[in-house]
Every structure is written in C-alpha cells, then in structure tokens.
N, C-alpha and C positions, 0 to 999 in steps of 0.2 A: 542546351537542355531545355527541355519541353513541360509547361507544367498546367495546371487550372487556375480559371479566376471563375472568384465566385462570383457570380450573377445574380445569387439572388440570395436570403436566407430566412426562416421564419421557426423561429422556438414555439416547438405545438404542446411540450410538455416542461413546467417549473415543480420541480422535487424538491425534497429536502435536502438531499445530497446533491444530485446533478438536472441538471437540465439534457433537453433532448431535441437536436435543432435539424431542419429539414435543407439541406442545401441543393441550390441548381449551378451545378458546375460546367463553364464552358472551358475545353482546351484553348489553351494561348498560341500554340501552331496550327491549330485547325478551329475559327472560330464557327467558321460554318458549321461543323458537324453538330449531330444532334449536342442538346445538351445534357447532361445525365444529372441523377439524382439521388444522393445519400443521405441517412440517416447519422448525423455526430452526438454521441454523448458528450456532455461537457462539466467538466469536471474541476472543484475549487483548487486540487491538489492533495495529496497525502503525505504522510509518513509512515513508515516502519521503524521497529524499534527491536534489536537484537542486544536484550539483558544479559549480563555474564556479570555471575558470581564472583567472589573474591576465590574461591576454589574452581573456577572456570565451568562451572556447570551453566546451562542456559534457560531461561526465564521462558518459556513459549505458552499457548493459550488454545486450552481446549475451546473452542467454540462453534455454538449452535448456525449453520450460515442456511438462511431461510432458501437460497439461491438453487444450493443445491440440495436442498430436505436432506441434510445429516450435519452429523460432527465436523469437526476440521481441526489438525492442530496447527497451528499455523504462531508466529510471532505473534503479539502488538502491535496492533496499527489502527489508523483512522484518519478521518477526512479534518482537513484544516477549517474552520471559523471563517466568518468573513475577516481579513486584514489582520488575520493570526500569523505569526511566524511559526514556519516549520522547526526550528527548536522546541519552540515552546508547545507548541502542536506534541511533540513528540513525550514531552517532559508529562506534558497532561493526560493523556491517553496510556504509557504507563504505568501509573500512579492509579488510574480511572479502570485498566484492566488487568495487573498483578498485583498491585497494592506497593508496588516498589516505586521510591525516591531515587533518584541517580544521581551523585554528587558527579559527573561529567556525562554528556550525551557529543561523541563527534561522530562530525556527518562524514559517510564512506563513498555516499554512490548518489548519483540523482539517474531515474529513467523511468521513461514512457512504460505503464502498465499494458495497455490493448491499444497501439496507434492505429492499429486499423480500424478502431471504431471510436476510440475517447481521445481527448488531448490529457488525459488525467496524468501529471506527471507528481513522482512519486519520493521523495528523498530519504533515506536510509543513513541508521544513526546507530552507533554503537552507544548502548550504556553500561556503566561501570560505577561503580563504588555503591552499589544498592543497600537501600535501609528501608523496611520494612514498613509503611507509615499505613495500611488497611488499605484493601482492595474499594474501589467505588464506581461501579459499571453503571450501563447508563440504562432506563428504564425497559429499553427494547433488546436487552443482552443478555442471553445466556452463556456464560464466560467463567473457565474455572481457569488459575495458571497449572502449569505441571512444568516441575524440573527434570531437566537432563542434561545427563554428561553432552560431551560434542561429539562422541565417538556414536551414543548412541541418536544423535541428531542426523549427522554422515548416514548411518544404517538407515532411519526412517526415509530419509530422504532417496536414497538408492533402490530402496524395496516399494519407493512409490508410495508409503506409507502419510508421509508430508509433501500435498500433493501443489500445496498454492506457490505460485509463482515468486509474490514478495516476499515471502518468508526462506524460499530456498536461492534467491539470488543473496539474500542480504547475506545469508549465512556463508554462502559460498565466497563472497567478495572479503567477507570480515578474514575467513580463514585465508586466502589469499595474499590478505594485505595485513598479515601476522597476530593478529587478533586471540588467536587462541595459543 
C-alpha cells in the first residue's frame, strides 16, 4: 500500500485552541509526481461528556456556537490543557458547563472528529452519580444545561433536531453499550 511523506511543513496560524499547519506532500510510490499541498488543523485533543441522572435523564447543553451564528444542543465537551488528562479534562468541563460533579466519569469511545482536515482526536466519557456543585462557564460561553429523558434525546437526534457529531455518537455508543 501506497501513502505520502511529508516533504515539507510550516504552521502559518498559532490559536488558542488549534494551530493550522501548511503541508507539502510527496507520494511514496510516485516521488516524481507533482507534490500537493494541504492545509491540517491541529488539534490538543477533546473530550465529550454524556451526564445521566440517577433517574436516567441526560445533562446536554444549550449553546451559543459562534461557527455556525445559532443555538446547538449538543452534550459537554472541550478541548484538553496543555498535559491535562482526558478524565480530568472531562471532570472539568462538566462541572465548568452544567454545574454537575460526577462521582465516576468511564471512558466509552476514542475517535477522530474531522480526519479529513484535523488530527483532533476526541474521547467520550460517560458520567454518573451527578451532584449539583454550580454551573462555572468560561468567559466566552454562552451555555445553559437542559434536561432530558433518552427517549426524548433518540427523537432530537432522529428529527435532526441534535445536529453535532460528538454529542450523537457518544449518545449512540453509550445506548449501545447498555448505558441507559
């Protein structure tokens, strides 16, 4: 099998969250041919975080996403610290966006968000035994939580309603892997 080596690379953009690097790729079965040129987001890592009540209802997060100028309901999630663990990533963020504590967070799923454009890999964590300790979002967040059953999660999700990627695998993995 046939793949690229990188020839060349040059990071033209350093963000708060990701970097954005310029690569010159040569195929390895054809080094002659031209060489082509992509654009990589690079990305520290995430988490997702799928809350479930002690009555199985689930914890999701109305929020403002600048991205696409509207609402989103979508789980908790966020990008990892430098040399943060993804538990604790997850434990923080949270706490940081429903104001819920999880006396256990286990991890369900790891996977690549967009491989066609970022390396941003992403791990997904079930929390449970939630306590209340106040919401604490961060200064660029417009973030409410909103409860719901899983019956009515399944419906948003189906009607396109819950439209983000990470929030409906995680859901979908959790119910799969007996969760609810």
């Amino acid at each position: 099998m046939t793949g690229f080596r990188t020839a060349s690379r040059r990071t033209v953009h350093r963000g708060r969250k990701f970097d954005l690097e310029v690569l010159r790729l040569v195929r390895t079965s054809a080094p002659r041919r031209p060489a082509l040129t992509r654009e990589v987001v690079r990305h520290p890592g995430a988490v997702v975080v799928l809350p479930i009540l002690d009555d199985r209802r689930i914890v999701l997060v109305r929020v403002w996403r600048i991205t696409l100028a509207r609402w989103s309901l979508e789980l908790p999630a966020g990008t990892l610290e430098p040399a943060e663990r993804p538990i604790r990533c997850a434990a923080r963020e949270l706490i940081e966006e429903t104001g819920f504590r999880a006396a256990t967070l286990t991890p369900i799923a790891r996977f690549h968000t967009s491989p066609g454009m970022s390396d941003e890999l992403m791990r997904a964590f079930v929390a449970r035994g939630l306590t209340p300790v106040g919401q604490r979002p961060e200064e660029d967040e417009l973030i409410a939580p909103r409860i719901r059953t899983i019956d009515d999660v399944l419906r948003l999700i189906d009607r396109g309603q819950i439209h983000d990627a990470k929030s409906i695998a995680a859901v979908l993995l959790a119910e799969r892997q007996g969760f609810f």
